[in-house]
C-alpha positions as CSV (number, residue, x, y, z in Angstrom):
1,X,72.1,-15.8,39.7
2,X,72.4,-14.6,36.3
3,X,69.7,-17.0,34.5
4,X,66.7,-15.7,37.3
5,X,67.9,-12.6,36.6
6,X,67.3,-12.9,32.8
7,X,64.1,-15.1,33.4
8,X,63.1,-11.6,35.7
9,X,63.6,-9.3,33.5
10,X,61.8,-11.4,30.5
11,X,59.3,-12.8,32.5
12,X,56.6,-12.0,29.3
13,X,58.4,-14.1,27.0
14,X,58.0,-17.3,29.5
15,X,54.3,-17.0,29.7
16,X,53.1,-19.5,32.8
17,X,56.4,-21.6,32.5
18,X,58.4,-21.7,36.0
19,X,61.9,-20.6,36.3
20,X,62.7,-24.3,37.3
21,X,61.9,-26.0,34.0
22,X,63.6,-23.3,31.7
23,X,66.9,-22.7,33.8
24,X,69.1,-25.1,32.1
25,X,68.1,-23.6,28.6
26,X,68.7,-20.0,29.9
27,X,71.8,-20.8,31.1
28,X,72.9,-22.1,28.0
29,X,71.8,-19.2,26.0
30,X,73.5,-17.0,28.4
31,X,76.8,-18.9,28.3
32,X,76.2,-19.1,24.4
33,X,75.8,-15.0,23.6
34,X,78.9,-14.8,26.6
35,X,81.0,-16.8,24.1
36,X,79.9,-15.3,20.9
37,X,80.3,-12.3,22.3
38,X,84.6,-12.9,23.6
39,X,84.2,-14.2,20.2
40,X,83.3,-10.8,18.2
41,X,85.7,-8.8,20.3
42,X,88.8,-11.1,20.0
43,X,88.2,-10.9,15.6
44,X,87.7,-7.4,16.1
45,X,90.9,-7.2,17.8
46,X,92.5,-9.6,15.0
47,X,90.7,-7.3,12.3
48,X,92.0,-3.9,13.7
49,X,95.5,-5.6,15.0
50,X,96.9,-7.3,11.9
51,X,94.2,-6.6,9.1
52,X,92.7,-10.4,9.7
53,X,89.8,-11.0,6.9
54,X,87.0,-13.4,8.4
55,X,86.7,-15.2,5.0
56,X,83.4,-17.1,5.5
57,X,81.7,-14.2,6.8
58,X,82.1,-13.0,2.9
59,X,80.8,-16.1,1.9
């Protein structure tokens, strides 16, 4: 499971908190950074493709 796994390997950040109380959050961070993330590459893709300007990154 992806969210233990993150709550593993940052178990320092958590302090005393069990894995049980902070798994929905996790998961919606994970699912969060997964979308910004299909996100980024598909603008890149844009950008590099057809020379796509994000206009309110500028702003």
């Amino acid at each position: 499971m992806e969210a233990q796994k993150y709550f593993d390997e940052n178990r320092l950040k958590f302090g005393n908190l069990p894995f049980e109380k902070l798994k929905e959050n996790i998961k919606a961070y994970l699912s969060k950074n997964h979308v910004d993330r299909r996100l980024k590459d598909w603008f890149d893709v844009l950008l590099s493709k057809y020379q796509v300007k994000n206009l309110i990154a500028e702003i």
